[in-house]
N, C-alpha and C positions, 0 to 999 in steps of 0.2 A: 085179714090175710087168709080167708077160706080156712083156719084153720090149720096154716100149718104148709098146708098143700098146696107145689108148685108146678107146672105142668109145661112138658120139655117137647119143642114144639117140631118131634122130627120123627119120623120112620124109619131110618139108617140104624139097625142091632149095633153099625163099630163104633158109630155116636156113643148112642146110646151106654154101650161099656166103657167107655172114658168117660163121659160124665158122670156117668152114678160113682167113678171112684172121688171123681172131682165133689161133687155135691157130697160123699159120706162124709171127707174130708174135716168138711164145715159142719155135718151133725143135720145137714138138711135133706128131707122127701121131695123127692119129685118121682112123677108118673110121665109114662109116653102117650101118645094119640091112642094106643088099641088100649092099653088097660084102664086111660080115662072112657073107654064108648066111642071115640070119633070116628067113625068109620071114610077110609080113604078115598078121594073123590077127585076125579080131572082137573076140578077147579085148580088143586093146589099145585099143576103145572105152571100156573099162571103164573104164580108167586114169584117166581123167579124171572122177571121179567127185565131188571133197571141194568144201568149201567157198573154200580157200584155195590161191593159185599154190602153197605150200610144199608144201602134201599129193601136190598133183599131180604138182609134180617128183619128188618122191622115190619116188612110187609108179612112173613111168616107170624111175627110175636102180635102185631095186630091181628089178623086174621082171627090168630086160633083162639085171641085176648078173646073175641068176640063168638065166636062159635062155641065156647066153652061155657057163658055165661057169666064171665070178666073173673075167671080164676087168673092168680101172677100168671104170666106167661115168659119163658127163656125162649128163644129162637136163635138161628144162628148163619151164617152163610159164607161160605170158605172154598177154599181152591188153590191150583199151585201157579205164580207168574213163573215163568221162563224167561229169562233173559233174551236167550238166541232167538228167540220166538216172538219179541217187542212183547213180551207180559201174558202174550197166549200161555195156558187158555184162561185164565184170571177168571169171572166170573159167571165165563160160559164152561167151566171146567166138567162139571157132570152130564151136560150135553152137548158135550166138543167136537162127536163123532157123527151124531147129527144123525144118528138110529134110535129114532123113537119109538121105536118096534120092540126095543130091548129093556130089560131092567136088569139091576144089581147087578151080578157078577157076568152077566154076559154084557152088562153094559161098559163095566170097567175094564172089559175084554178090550169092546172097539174104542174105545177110549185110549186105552194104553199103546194099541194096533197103530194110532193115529200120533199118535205121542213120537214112539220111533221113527216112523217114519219121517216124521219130520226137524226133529232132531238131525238126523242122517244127515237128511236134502240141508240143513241149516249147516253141520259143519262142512260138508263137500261145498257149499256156498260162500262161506265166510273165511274159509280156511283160516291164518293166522287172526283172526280175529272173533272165529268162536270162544265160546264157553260156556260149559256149562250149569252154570251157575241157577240157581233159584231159591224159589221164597215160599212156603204155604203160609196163606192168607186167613185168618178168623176174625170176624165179627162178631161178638155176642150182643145180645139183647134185651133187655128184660121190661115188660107193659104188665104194668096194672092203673089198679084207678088214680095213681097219684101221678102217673105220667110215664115215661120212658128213660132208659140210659142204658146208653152204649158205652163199649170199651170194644179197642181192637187187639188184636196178636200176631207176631208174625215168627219164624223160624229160619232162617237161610238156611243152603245146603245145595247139594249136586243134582241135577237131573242125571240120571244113568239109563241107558241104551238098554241093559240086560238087567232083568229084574233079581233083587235079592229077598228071599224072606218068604214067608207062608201066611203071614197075619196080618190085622189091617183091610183095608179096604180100597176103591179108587187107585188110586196114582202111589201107593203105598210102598209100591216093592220098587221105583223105579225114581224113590226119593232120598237121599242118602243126607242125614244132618249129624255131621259131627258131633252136637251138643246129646243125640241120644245114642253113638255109640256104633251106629248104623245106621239100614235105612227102616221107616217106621214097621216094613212087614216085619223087619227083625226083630222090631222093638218088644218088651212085655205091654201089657194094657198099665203096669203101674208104673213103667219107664215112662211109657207114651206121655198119661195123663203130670206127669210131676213136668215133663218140661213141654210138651209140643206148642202149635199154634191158638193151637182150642184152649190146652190148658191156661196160658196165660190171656187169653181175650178174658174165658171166664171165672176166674179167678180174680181179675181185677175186677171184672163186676161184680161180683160176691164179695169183695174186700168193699166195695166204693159203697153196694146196698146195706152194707154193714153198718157201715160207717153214719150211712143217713138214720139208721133204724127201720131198715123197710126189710129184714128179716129176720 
């Protein structure tokens, strides 16, 4: 088991701070890309290529299984359906806005830019028959040399028009789940991490790798 050491197969810091609360939880280490050495490369725009969060993660958790030299690998791949929107943006959700020119927070700009406005054009469309209902979607994953295992997560809750909150990432401030109280920008990282989508994909993977002995 390399010792111990697991390796969290994502460059996102708001990841990044939900799982390390998720993983202390359990009493387990893991590391990111930059503190394991990988240094970030085009290639892993690719990764995100399939039709479904499942493909995605695993293609992340193989990847990195492999460029790392077969340390455990966690991956993951998530996003928000929209009801009004037939399930938009679901797995194209981090490159919805289709500016690939942009990263992080100027990406979640036109991302979110894109979000209202169609929301908007969806209930002046649908009129008695909008709503706006949604879901964020998690996938977790975990590859080592014994093989793979997925668990998913998921969270209902509102799309909103006018963003709430300062924290968080993405689609964060324009996500409202009653189960945390508000919407995730409002959330704390240890609210976030005890109920959201992430937390329970990986959490049930951490409970099921438990369960096998594979950590």
């Amino acid at each position: 088991m390399s010792g111990g050491l697991f390796l969290l197969a994502t460059r996102s810091e708001g990841k990044l701070l939900e799982l390390r609360e998720i993983f202390s939880e359990f009493g387990l280490h893991a590391i990111d890309l930059a503190t394991f050495g990988i240094p970030e490369s085009p290639r892993e725009d690719d990764l995100e290529q399939f039709d479904t969060f499942e493909e995605n993660a695993l293609a992340k958790a193989r990847y990195f299984f492999e460029l790392s030299g077969g340390v455990p690998t966690f991956g993951d791949d998530s996003g928000m359906c929209v009801d009004a929107l037939g399930g938009e943006p679901g797995v194209y959700s981090k490159r919805w806005s289709g500016r690939e020119d942009l990263e992080r927070k100027e990406l979640d700009a036109a991302n979110n830019a894109k979000l209202t406005t169609r929301m908007r054009e969806a209930r002046a469309e649908q009129g008695d028959r909008f709503t706006d209902a949604g879901r964020y979607v998690s996938v977790a994953v975990f590859k080592d040399a014994a093989g793979e295992v997925i668990r998913r997560g998921e969270i209902e809750g509102r799309v909103l028009t006018t963003p709430r909150g300062t924290g968080g990432f993405g689609y964060d401030p324009y996500f409202e789940a009653p189960e945390l109280g508000g919407t995730f920008a409002e959330s704390s990282i240890k609210n976030t991490a005890a109920g959201s989508h992430r937390a329970r994909a990986f959490r049930a993977l951490l409970n099921a790798l438990r369960a096998q002995g594979r950590l």
